[in-house]
C-alpha positions, -999 to 999 in steps of 0.1 A, spaced: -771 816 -712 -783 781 -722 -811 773 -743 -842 754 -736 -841 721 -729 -835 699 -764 -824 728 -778 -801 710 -804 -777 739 -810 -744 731 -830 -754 696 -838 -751 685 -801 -774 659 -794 -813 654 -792 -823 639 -764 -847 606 -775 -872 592 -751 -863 564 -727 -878 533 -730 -885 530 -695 -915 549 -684 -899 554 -647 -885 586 -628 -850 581 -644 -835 561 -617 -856 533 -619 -859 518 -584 -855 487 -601 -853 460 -573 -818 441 -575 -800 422 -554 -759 418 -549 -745 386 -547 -718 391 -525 -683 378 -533 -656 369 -510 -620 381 -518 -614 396 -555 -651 380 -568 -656 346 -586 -652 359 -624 -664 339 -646 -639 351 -669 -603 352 -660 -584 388 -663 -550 389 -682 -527 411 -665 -525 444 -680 -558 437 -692 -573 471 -680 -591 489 -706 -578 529 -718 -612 539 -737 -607 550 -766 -623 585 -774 -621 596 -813 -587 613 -824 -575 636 -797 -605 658 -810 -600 673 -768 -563 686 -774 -528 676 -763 -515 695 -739 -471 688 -747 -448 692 -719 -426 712 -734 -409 708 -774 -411 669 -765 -385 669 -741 -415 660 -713 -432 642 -739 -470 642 -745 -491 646 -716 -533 644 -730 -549 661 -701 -581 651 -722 -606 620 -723 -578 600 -740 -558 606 -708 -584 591 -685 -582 563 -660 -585 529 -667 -611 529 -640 -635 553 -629 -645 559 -591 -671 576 -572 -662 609 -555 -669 594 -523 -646 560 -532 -675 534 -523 -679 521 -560 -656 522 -592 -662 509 -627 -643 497 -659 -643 477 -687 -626 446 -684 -612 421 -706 -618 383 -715 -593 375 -747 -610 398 -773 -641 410 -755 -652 434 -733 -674 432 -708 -684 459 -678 -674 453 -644 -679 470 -607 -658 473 -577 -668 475 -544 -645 493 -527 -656 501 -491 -665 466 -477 -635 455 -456 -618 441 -487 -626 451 -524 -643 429 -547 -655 431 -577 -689 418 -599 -690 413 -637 -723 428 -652 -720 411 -688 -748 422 -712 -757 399 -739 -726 406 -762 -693 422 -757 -692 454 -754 -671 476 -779 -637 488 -765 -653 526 -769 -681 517 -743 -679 542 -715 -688 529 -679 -694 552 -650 -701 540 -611 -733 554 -592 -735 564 -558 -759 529 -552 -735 506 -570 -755 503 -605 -727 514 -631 -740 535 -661 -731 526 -696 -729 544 -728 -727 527 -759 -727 542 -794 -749 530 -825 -763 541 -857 -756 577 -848 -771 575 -811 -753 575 -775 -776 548 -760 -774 553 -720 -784 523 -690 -780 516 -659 -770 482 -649 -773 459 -619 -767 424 -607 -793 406 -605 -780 368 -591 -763 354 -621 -774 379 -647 -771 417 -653 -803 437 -653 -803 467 -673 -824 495 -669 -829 518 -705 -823 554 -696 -829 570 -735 -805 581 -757 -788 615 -773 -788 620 -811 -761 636 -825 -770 651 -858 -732 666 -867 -714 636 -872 -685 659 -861 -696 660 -828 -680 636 -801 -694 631 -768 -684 617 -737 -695 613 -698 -681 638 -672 -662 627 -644 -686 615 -614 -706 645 -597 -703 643 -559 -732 625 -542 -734 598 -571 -774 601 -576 -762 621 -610 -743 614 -645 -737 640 -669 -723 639 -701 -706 667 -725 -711 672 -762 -684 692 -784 -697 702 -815 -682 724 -840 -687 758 -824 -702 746 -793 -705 726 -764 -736 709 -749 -738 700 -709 -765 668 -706 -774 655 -675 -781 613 -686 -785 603 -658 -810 607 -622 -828 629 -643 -868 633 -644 -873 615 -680 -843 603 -695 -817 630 -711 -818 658 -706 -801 691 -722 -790 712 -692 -767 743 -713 -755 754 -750 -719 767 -739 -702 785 -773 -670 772 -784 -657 740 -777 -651 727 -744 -634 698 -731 -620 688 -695 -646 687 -665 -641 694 -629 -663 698 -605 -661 727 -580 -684 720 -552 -696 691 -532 -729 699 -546 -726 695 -586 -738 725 -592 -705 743 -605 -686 726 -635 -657 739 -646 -648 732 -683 -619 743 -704 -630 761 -732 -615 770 -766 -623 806 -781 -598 826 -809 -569 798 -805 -568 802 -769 -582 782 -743 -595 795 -706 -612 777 -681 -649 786 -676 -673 778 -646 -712 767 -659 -735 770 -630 -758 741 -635 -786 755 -612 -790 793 -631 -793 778 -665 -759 774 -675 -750 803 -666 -711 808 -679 -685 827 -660 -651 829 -664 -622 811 -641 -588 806 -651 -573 836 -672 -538 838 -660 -525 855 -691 -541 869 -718 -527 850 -747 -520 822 -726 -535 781 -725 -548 776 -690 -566 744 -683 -579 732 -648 -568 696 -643 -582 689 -605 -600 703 -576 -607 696 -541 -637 714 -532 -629 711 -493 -594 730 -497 -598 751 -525 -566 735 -538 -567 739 -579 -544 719 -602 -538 742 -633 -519 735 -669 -509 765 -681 -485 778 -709 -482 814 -688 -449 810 -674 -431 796 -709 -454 803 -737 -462 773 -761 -447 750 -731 -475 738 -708 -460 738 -670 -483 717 -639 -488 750 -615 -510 752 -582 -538 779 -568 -561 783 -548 -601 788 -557 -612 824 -539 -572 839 -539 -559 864 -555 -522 848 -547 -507 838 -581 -505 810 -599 -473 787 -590 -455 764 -612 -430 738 -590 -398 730 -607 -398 701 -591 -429 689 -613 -414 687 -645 -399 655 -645 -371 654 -678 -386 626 -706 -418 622 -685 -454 634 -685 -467 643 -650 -506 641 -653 -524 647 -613 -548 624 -606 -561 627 -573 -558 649 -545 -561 643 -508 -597 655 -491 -605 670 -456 -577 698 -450 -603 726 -448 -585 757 -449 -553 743 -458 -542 735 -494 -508 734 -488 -510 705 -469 -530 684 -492 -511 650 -509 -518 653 -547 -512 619 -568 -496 622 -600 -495 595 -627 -460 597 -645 -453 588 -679 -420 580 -690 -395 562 -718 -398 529 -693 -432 531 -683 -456 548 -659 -454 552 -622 -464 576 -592 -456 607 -583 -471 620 -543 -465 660 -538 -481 686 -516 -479 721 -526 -455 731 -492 -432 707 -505 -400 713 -530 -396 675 -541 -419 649 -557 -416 614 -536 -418 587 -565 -433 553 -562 -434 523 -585 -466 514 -592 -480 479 -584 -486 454 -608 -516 452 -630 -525 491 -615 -553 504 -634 -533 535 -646 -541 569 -637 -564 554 -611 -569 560 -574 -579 580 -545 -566 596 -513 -587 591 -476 -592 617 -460 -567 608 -434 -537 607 -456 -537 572 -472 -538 566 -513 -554 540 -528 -543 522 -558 -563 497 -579 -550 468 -594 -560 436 -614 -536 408 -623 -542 373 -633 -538 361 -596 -559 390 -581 -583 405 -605 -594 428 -580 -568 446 -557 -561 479 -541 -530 493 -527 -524 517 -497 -494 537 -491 -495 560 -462 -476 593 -469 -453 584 -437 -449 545 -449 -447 524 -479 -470 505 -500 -486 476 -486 -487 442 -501 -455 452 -519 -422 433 -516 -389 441 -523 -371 476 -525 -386 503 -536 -372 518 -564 -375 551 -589 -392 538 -616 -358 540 -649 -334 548 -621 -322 514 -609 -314 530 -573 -328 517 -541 -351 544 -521 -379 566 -531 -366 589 -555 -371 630 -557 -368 655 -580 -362 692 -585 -368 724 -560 -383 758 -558 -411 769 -579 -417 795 -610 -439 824 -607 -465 840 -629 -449 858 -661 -441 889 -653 -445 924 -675 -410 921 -688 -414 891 -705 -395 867 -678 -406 851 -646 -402 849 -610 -383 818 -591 -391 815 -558 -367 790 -539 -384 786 -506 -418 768 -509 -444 783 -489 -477 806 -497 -469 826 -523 -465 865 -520 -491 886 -538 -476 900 -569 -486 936 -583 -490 946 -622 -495 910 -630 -526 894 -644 -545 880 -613 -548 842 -612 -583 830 -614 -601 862 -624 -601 870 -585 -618 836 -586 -655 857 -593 -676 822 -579 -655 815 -554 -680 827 -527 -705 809 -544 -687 778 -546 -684 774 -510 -722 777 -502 
């Protein structure tokens, strides 16, 4: 159960009052200054400018594929995109680049054509600067100073940025590191986590009554964040307890309240990487199947069906990291396109995979993309951001029955020199079972319900609640 609002608990912040005396949002009045095409910059973006915030020392964990062989995939803030978008895709924001300063920028991604508008402050900004896109277009920011994460909202405002002070958390421990949670769906709400020594702090920053404000004290430390509903009210976070790390759900709306999620093994790591809130589809890290080796395995919020871990998503010399999943298919997880940013000895590239399939199709990323970036439409298309020096703001489409648009040439697999989208690996791995081994199942497909085995999810105990 979480403790009273400002409840400082392990060190985890102290909300400080906001400067402006508003409602938290601040119906500041600002206008946009629409720009045609990819938006007159004043500054011009270097390819390959995009910026990978930097987040402390890994303080979130590693989770290896493997004894190296997969090499490193960080499933934590370090891992992040270099852009951040709204669940809805209207808006995205990152920090951009102009020789050795940074300055915050916003896309506008639902307009006919994207386009994006700088919001410079008065000086750069430091490279560990977090930005975050609202649902109305303003882009939080959280800068660190003198011990205090200073929150705003900024706007355009003709040629100049308007920034609107939301207050600031205090950190006491100088141990403790915080950072902003992935966008909440409906965008009218930021939140931000705090990992202390022995605990973790949930603070909603943002569309809040008066400035910060401390929402939960969870105990032990926590990293990840996924949301669960289209709501914000269920946040999943991974925490770490004895050694071992589980995924728990904190219901924002009872208080905190903590229940558990992901156990698929008792002494196992299970981390929840994505979810799609209309499907129920869950994308899992989990050490179950090979202990010490984290695998990329699928489930499904509410079953009881185990866990599955695809062969054919564990690419050799490569991190696979999901980044997006495909919306809309009610009912019908297998059919859902999942994105997967892949990380290999000659560079990174995308994976597309849906659960009822046995092969990963890989595409080479476009120029200048904003790694680990992007979204899927509802109706099947993924989006791609980009920024080169000739088109400082672009996005890609590639429909899951076509090919990239605005891309020439042949496509090839990333390292493989081969013409043609290339594929890897069949069948799937099961669930360790009681002897020690696990299952292979060669035909892809629901999975079969397994007896004497730990149940996936905890019988998923808020699924029902979820759903509401």
């Amino acid at each position: 159960m979480a403790e009273p609002a400002g409840y400082p608990g392990d060190g985890n912040g102290e909300a400080l009052g906001a400067e402006y005396p508003g409602d938290g949002n601040g119906e500041a009045p600002w206008t946009e200054v629409p720009r045609a095409g990819n938006g007159e910059a004043p500054w011009t973006e270097h390819p390959g400018a995009a910026a990978d915030t930097e987040y402390g020392d890994g303080e979130y964990g590693s989770a290896e594929y493997g004894d190296g062989q997969y090499g490193g995939a960080d499933y934590g803030p370090a891992a992040r995109a270099a852009c951040v978008i709204t669940v809805d895709g209207s808006y995205a924001a990152r920090l951009a680049r102009h020789g050795d300063s940074w300055f915050p920028e916003r896309w506008t991604l639902d307009g006919p054509e994207p386009y994006a508008v700088p919001l410079p402050g008065r000086q750069p900004e430091e490279p560990g600067t977090e930005v975050h896109p609202m649902g109305d277009g303003r882009v939080l920011i959280r800068r660190f100073a003198d011990g205090r994460h200073n929150f705003a909202l900024l706007y355009p405002t003709g040629p100049e940025t308007g920034e609107l002070p939301l207050g600031a958390v205090e950190c006491p421990d100088r141990g403790t590191l915080l950072r902003l949670l992935p966008p909440a769906p409906g965008g009218e709400k930021a939140y931000a986590l705090a990992v202390g020594r022995r605990s973790s702090a949930v603070w909603l920053v943002a569309g809040g009554a008066f400035g910060p404000e401390h929402l939960a004290e969870i105990p032990g430390r926590c990293s990840g964040g996924v949301w669960l509903d289209g709501s914000g009210r269920m946040l999943a976070l991974d925490r770490e307890v004895g050694g071992r790390t589980k995924t728990i759900v904190v219901d924002l709306e009872r208080g905190g309240e903590v229940s558990p999620l992901l156990q698929i093994a008792d002494g196992s790591d299970d981390r929840l990487l994505l979810a799609d809130p209309d499907s129920g589809l869950l994308l899992i890290s989990s050490d179950a199947p090979s202990p010490g080796r984290p695998r990329l395995g699928w489930g499904v919020l509410g079953s009881t069906l185990p866990v599955r871990f695809p062969e054919c998503l564990r690419v050799p010399d490569c991190a696979v990291t999901p980044f997006a999943i495909q919306p809309g298919q009610v009912l019908m997880p297998e059919s859902c396109g999942v994105a997967l940013r892949v990380d290999g000895p000659t560079g990174s590239w995308v994976g597309v995979w849906r659960p009822a399939a046995r092969q990963v199709e890989h595409l080479p990323a476009p120029e200048g993309w904003l790694t680990g970036a992007g979204l899927w439409t509802g109706n099947g298309e993924l989006l791609l951001p980009y920024a080169t020096e000739g088109m400082p703001c672009g996005v890609v489409r590639w429909a899951a029955a076509g090919s990239l648009s605005g891309e020439a040439g042949d496509r090839r697999h990333p390292g493989s020199g081969e013409p043609g989208v290339g594929e890897t690996g069949g069948g799937g791995v099961g669930p360790e079972d009681p002897d020690g081994g696990v299952d292979s199942a060669s035909e892809p497909g629901p999975p079969e319900p397994v007896a004497l085995r730990p149940v996936p999810l905890q019988q998923a105990p808020l699924g029902n609640l979820v759903t509401k």
